[in-house]
PyMOL CGO cylinders between C-alpha atoms (Angstrom):
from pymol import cmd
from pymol.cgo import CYLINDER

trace = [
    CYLINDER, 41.85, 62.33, -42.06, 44.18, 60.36, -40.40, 0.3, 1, 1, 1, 1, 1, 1,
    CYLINDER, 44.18, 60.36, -40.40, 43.55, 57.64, -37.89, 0.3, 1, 1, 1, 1, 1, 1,
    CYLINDER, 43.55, 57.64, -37.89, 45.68, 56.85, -35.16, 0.3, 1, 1, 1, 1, 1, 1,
    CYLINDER, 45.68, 56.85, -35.16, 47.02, 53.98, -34.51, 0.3, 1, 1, 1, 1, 1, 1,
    CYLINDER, 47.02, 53.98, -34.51, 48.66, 53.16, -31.00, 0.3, 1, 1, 1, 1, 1, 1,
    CYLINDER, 48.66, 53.16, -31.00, 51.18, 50.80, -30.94, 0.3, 1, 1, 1, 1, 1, 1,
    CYLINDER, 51.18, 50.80, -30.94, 49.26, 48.55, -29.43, 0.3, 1, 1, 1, 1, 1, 1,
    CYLINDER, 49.26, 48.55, -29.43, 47.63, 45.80, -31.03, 0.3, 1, 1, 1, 1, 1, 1,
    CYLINDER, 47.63, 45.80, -31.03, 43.66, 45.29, -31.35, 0.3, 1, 1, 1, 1, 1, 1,
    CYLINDER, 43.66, 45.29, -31.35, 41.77, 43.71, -28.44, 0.3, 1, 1, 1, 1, 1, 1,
    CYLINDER, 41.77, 43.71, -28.44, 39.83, 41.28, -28.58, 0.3, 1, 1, 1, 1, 1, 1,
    CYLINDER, 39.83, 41.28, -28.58, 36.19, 41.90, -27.33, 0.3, 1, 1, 1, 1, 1, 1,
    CYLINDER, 36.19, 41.90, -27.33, 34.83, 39.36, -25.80, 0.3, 1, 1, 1, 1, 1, 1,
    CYLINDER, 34.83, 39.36, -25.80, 31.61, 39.04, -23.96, 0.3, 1, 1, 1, 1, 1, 1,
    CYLINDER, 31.61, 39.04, -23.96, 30.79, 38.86, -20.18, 0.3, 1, 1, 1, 1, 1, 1,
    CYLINDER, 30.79, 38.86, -20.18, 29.77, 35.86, -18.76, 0.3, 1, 1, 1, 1, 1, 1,
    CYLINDER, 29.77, 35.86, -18.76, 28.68, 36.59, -15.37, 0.3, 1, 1, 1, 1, 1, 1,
    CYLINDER, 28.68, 36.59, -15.37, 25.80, 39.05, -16.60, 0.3, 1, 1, 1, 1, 1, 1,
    CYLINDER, 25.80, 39.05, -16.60, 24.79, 35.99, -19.41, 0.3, 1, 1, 1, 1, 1, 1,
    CYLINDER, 24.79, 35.99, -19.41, 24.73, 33.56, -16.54, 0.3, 1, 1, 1, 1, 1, 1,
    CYLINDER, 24.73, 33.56, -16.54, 22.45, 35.87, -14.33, 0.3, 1, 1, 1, 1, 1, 1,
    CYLINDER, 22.45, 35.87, -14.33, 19.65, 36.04, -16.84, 0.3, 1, 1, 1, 1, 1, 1,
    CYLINDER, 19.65, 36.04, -16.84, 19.42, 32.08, -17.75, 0.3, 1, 1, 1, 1, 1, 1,
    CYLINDER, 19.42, 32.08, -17.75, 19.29, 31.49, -14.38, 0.3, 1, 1, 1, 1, 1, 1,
    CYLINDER, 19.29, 31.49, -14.38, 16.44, 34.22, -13.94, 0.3, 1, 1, 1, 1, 1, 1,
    CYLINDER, 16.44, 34.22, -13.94, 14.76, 32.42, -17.00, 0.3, 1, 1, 1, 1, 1, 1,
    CYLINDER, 14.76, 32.42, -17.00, 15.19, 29.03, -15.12, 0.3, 1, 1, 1, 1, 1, 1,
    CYLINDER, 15.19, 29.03, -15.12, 13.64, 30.46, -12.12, 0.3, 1, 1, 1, 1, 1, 1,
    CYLINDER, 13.64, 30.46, -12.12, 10.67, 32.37, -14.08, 0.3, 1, 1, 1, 1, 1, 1,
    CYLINDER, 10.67, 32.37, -14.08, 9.54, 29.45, -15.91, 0.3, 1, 1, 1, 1, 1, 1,
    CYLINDER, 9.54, 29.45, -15.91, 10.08, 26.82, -13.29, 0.3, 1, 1, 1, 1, 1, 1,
    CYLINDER, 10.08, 26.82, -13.29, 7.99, 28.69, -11.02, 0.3, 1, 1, 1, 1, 1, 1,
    CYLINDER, 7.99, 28.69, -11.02, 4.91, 29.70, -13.46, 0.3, 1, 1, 1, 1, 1, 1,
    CYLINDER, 4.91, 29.70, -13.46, 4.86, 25.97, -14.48, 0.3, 1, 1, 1, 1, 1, 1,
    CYLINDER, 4.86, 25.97, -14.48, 1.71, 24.69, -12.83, 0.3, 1, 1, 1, 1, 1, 1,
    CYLINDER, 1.71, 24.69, -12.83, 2.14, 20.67, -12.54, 0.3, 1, 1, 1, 1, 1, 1,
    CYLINDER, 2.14, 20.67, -12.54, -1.55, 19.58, -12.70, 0.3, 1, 1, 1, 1, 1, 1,
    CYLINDER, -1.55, 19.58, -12.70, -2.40, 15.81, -11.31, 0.3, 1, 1, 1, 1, 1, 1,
    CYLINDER, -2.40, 15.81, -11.31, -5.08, 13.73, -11.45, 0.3, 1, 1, 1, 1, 1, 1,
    CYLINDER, -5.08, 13.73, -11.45, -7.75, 14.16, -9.23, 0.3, 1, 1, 1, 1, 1, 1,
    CYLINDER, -7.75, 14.16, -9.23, -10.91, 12.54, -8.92, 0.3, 1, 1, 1, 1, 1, 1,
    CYLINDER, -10.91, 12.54, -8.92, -13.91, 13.43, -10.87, 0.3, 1, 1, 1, 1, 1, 1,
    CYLINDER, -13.91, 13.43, -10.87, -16.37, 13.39, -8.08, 0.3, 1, 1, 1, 1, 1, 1,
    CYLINDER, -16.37, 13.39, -8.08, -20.12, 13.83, -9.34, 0.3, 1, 1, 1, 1, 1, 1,
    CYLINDER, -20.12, 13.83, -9.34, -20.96, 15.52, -5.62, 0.3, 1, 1, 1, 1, 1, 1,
    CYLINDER, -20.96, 15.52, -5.62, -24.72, 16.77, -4.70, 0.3, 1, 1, 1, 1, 1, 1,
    CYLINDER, -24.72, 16.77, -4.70, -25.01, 18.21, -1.49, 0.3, 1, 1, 1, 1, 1, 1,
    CYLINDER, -25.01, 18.21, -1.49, -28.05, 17.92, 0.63, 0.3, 1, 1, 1, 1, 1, 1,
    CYLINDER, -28.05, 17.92, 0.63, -31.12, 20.15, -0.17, 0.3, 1, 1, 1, 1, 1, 1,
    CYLINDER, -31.12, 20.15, -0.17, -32.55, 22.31, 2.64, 0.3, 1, 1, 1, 1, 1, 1,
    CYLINDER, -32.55, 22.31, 2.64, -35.83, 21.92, 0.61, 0.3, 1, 1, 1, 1, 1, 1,
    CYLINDER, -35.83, 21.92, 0.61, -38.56, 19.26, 1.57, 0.3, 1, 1, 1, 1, 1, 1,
    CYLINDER, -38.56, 19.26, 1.57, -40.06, 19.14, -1.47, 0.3, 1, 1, 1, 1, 1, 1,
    CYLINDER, -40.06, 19.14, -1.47, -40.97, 16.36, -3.95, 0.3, 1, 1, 1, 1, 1, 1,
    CYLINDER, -40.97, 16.36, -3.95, -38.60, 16.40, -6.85, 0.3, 1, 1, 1, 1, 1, 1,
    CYLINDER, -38.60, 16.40, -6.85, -39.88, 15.32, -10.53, 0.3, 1, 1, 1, 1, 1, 1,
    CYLINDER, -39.88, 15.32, -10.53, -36.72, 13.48, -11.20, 0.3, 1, 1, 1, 1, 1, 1,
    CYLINDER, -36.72, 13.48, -11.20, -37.39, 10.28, -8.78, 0.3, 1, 1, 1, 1, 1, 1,
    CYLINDER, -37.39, 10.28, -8.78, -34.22, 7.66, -8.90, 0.3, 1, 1, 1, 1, 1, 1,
    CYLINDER, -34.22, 7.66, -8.90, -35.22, 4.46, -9.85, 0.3, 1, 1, 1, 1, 1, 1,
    CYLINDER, -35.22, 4.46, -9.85, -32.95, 2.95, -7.74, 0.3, 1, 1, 1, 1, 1, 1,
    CYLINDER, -32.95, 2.95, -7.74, -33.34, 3.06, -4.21, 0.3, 1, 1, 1, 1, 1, 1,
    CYLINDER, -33.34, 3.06, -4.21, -29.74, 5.02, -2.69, 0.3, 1, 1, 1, 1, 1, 1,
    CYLINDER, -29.74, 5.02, -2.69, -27.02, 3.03, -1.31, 0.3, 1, 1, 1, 1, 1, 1,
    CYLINDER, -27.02, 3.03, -1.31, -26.32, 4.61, 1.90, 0.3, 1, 1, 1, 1, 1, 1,
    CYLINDER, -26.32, 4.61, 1.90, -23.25, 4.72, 3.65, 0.3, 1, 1, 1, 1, 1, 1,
    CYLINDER, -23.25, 4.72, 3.65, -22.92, 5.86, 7.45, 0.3, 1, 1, 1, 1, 1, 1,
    CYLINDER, -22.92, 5.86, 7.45, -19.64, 6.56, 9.54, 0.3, 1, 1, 1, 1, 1, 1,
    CYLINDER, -19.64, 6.56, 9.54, -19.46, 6.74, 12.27, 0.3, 1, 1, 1, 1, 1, 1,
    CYLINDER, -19.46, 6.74, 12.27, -16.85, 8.45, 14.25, 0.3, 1, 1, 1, 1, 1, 1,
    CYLINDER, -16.85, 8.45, 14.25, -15.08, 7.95, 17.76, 0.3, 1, 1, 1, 1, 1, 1,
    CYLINDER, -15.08, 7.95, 17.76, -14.76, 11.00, 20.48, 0.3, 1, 1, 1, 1, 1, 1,
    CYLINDER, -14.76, 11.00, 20.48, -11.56, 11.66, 19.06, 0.3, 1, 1, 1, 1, 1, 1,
    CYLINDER, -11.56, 11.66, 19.06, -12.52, 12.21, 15.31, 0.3, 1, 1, 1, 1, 1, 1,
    CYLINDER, -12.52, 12.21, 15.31, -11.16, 8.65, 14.16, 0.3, 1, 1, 1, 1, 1, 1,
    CYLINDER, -11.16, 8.65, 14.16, -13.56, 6.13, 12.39, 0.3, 1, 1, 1, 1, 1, 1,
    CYLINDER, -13.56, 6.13, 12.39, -15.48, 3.73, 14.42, 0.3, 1, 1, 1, 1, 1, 1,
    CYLINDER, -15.48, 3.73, 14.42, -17.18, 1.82, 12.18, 0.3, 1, 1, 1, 1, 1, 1,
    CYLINDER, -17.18, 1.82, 12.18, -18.74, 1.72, 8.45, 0.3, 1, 1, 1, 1, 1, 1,
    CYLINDER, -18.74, 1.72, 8.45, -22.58, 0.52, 7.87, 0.3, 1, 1, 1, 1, 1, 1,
    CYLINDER, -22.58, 0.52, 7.87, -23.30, 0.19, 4.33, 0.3, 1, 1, 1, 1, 1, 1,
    CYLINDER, -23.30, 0.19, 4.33, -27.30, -0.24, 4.59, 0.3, 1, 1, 1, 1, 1, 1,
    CYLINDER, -27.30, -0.24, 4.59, -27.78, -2.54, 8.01, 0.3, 1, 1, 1, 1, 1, 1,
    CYLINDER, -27.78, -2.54, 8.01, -24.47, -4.21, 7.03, 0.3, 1, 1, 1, 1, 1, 1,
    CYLINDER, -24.47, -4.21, 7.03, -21.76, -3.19, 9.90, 0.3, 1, 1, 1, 1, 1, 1,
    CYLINDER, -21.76, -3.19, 9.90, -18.34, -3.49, 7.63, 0.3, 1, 1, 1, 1, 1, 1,
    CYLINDER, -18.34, -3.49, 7.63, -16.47, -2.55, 10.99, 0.3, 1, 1, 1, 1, 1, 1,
    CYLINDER, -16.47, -2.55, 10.99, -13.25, -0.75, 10.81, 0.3, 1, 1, 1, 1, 1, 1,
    CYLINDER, -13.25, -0.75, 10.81, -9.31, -1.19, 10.42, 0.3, 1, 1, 1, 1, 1, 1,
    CYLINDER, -9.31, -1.19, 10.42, -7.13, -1.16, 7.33, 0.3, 1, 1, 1, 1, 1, 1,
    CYLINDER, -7.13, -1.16, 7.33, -9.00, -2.65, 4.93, 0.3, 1, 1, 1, 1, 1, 1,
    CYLINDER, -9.00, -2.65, 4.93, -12.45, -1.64, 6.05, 0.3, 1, 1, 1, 1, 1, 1,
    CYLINDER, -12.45, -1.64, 6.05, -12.56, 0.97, 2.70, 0.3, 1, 1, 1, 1, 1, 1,
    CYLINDER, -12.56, 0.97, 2.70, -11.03, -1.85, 0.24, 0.3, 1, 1, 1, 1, 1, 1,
    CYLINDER, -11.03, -1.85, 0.24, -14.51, -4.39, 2.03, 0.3, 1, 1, 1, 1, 1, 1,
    CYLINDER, -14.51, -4.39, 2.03, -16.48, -0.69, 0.90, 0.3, 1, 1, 1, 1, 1, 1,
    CYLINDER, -16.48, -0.69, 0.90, -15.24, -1.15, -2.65, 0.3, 1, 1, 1, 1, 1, 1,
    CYLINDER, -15.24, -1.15, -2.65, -16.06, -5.06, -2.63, 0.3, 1, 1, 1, 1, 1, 1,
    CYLINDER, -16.06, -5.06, -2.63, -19.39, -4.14, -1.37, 0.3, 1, 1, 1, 1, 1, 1,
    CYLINDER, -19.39, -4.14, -1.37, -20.43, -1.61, -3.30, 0.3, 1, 1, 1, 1, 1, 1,
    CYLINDER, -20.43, -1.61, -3.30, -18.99, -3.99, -6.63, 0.3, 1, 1, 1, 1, 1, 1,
    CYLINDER, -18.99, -3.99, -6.63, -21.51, -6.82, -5.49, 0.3, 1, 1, 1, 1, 1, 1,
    CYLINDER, -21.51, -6.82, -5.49, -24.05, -3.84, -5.71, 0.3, 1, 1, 1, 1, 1, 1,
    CYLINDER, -24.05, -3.84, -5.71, -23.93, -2.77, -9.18, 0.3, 1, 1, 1, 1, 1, 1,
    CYLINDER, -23.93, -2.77, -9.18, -22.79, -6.17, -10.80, 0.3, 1, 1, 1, 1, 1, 1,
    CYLINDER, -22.79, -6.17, -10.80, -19.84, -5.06, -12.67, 0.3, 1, 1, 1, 1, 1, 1,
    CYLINDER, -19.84, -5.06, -12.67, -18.37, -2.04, -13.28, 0.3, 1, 1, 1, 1, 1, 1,
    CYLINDER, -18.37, -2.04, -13.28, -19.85, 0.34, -16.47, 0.3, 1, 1, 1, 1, 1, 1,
    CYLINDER, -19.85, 0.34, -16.47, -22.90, -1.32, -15.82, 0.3, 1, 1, 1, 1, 1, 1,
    CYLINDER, -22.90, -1.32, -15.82, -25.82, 1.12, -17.76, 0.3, 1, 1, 1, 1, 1, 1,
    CYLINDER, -25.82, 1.12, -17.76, -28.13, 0.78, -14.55, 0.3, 1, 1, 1, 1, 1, 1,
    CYLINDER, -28.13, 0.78, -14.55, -25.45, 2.78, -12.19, 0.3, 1, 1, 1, 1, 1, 1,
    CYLINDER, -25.45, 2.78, -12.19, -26.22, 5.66, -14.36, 0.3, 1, 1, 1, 1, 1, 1,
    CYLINDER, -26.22, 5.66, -14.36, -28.94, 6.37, -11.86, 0.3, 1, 1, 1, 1, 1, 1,
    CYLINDER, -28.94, 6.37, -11.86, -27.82, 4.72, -8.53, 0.3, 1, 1, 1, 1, 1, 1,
    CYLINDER, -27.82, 4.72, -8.53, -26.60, 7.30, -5.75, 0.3, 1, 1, 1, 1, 1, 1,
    CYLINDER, -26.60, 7.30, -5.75, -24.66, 7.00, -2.77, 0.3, 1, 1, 1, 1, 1, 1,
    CYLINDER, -24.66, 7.00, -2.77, -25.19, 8.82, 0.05, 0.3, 1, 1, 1, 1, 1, 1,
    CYLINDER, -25.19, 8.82, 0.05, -22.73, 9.22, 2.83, 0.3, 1, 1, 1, 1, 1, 1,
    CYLINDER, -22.73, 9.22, 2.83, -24.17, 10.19, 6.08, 0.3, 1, 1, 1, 1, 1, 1,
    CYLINDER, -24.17, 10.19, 6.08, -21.42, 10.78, 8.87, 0.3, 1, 1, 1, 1, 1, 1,
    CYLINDER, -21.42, 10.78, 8.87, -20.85, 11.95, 12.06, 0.3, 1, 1, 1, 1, 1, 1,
    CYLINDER, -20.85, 11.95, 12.06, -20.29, 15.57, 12.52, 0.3, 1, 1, 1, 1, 1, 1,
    CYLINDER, -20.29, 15.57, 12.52, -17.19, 15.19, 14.24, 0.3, 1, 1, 1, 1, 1, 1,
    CYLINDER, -17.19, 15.19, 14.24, -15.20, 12.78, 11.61, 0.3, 1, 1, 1, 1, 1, 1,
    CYLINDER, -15.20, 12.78, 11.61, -11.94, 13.65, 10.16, 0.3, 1, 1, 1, 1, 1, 1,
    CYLINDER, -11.94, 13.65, 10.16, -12.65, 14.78, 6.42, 0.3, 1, 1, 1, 1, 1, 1,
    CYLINDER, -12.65, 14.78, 6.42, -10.09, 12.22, 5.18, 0.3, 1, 1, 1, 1, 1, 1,
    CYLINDER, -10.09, 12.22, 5.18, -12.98, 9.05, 5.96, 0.3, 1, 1, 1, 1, 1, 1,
    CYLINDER, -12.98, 9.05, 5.96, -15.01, 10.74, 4.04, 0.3, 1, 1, 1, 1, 1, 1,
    CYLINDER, -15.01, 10.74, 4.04, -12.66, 11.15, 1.23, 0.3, 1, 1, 1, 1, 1, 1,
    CYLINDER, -12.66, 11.15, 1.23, -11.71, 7.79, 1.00, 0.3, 1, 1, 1, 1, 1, 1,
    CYLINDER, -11.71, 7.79, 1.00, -15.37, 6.24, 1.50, 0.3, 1, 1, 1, 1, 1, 1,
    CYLINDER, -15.37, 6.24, 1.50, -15.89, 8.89, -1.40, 0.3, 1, 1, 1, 1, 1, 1,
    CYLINDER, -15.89, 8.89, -1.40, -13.35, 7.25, -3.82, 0.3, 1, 1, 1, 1, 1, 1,
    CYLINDER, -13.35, 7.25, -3.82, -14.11, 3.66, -2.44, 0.3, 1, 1, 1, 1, 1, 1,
    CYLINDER, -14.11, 3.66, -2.44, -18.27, 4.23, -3.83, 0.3, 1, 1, 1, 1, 1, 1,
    CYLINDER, -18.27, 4.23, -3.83, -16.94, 5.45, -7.13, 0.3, 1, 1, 1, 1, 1, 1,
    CYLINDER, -16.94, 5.45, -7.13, -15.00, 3.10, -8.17, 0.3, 1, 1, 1, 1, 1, 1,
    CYLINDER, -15.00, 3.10, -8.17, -11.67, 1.77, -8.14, 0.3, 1, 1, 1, 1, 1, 1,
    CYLINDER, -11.67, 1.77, -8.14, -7.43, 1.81, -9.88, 0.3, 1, 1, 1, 1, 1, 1,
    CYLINDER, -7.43, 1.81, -9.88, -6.89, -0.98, -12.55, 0.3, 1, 1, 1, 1, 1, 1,
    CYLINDER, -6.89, -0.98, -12.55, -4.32, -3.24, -11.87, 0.3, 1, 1, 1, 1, 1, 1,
    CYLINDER, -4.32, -3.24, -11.87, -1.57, -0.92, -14.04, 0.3, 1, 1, 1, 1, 1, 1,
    CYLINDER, -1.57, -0.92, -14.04, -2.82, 1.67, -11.51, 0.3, 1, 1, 1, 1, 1, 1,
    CYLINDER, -2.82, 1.67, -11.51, -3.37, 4.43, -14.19, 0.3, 1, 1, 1, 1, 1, 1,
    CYLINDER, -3.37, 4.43, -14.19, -6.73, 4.33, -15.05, 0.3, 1, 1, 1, 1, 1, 1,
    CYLINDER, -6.73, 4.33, -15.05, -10.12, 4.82, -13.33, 0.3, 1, 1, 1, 1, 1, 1,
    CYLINDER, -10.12, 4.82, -13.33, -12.78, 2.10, -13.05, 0.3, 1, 1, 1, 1, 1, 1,
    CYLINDER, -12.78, 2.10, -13.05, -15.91, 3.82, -12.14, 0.3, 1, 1, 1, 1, 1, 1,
    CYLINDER, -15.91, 3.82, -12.14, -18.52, 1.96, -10.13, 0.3, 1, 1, 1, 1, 1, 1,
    CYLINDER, -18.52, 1.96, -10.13, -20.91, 5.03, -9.40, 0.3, 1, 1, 1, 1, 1, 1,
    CYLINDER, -20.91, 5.03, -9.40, -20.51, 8.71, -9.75, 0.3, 1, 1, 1, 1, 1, 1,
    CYLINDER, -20.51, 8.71, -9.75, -23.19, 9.78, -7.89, 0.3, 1, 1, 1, 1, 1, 1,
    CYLINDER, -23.19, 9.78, -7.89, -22.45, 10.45, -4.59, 0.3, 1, 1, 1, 1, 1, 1,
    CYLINDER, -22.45, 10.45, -4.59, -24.58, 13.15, -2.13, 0.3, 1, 1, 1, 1, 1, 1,
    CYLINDER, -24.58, 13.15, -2.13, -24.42, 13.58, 0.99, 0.3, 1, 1, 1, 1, 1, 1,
    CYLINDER, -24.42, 13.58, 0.99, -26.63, 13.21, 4.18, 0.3, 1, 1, 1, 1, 1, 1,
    CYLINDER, -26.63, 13.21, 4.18, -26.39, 16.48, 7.06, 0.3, 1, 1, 1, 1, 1, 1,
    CYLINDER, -26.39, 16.48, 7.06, -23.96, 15.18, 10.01, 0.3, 1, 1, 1, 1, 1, 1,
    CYLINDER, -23.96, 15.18, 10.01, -25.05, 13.73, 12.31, 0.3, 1, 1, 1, 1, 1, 1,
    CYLINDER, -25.05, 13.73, 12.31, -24.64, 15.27, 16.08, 0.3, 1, 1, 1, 1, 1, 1,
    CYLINDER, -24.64, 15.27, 16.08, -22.60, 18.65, 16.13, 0.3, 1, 1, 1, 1, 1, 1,
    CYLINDER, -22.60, 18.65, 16.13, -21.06, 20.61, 17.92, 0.3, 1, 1, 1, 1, 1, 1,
    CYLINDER, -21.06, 20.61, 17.92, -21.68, 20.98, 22.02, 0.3, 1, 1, 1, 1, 1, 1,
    CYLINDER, -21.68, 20.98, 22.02, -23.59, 24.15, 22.82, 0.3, 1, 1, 1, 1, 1, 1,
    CYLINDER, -23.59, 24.15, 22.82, -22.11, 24.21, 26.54, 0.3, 1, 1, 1, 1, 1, 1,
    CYLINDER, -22.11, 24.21, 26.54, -21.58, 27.28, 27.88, 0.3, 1, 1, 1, 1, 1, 1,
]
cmd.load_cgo(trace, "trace")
């Protein structure tokens, strides 16, 4: 059996690039969109309030620290009590929390926190982001490198709001 030969010489086969590029940049996609990025958040130790009246057998032996804010008409802090104490408000009010609640406990890692509980009581009409910070300002605190947690107390609960919402009709 003879082949045939054209005149012609062989060609070269060479592959598409277009279709090659498609599909890494598909890949790309696919991967950079099933990567989940997961940061830090706090480790809160949260117990909400208990509808129950009853006793429990577990008794603190601390007495709580509690922590009221109070709220304006307009859903902004007012002020922060810790106990009788009125901290006030403004920009720093949260970092004089964190002092506060330091002077508490002694020193951070302290084996007697282990018990201790915060609870926040606050107005029912506060913006949820007081409460988050007076959240991380009871539990502790950044070290200076700002990477690592320095834990005051992890107990935190919290009180029913106070007020609600108007019932006018």
């Amino acid at each position: 059996m003879k082949l045939r030969s054209s005149g012609r010489e062989a060609e070269k086969i060479e592959p598409q690039m277009a279709p090659m590029i498609d599909v890494v940049f598909q890949l790309l996609i696919f991967f950079m969109l099933t990567l989940n990025i997961v940061e830090p958040e706090g480790d809160f130790n949260v117990n909400m309030p208990i509808t129950d009246d009853s006793p429990s057998d577990d008794m603190p032996q601390f007495p709580d620290i509690k922590v009221r804010l109070v709220a304006n008409e307009d859903g902004s802090l007012n002020t922060i009590r810790l106990g009788q104490v009125n901290l006030g408000n403004g920009p720093n009010v949260f970092a004089g929390l964190n002092n506060e609640i330091l002077k508490i406990i002694g020193r951070p890692g302290n084996p007697i926190t282990k018990d201790m509980e915060v609870e926040i009581e606050a107005d029912y009409n506060l913006h949820f982001e007081y409460t988050l910070k007076a959240v991380s300002a009871c539990t502790g605190r950044l070290d200076s490198s700002g990477k690592h947690i320095i834990r005051y107390i992890e107990k935190i609960k919290f009180a029913p709001p106070v007020g609600g919402p108007s019932t006018e009709g």
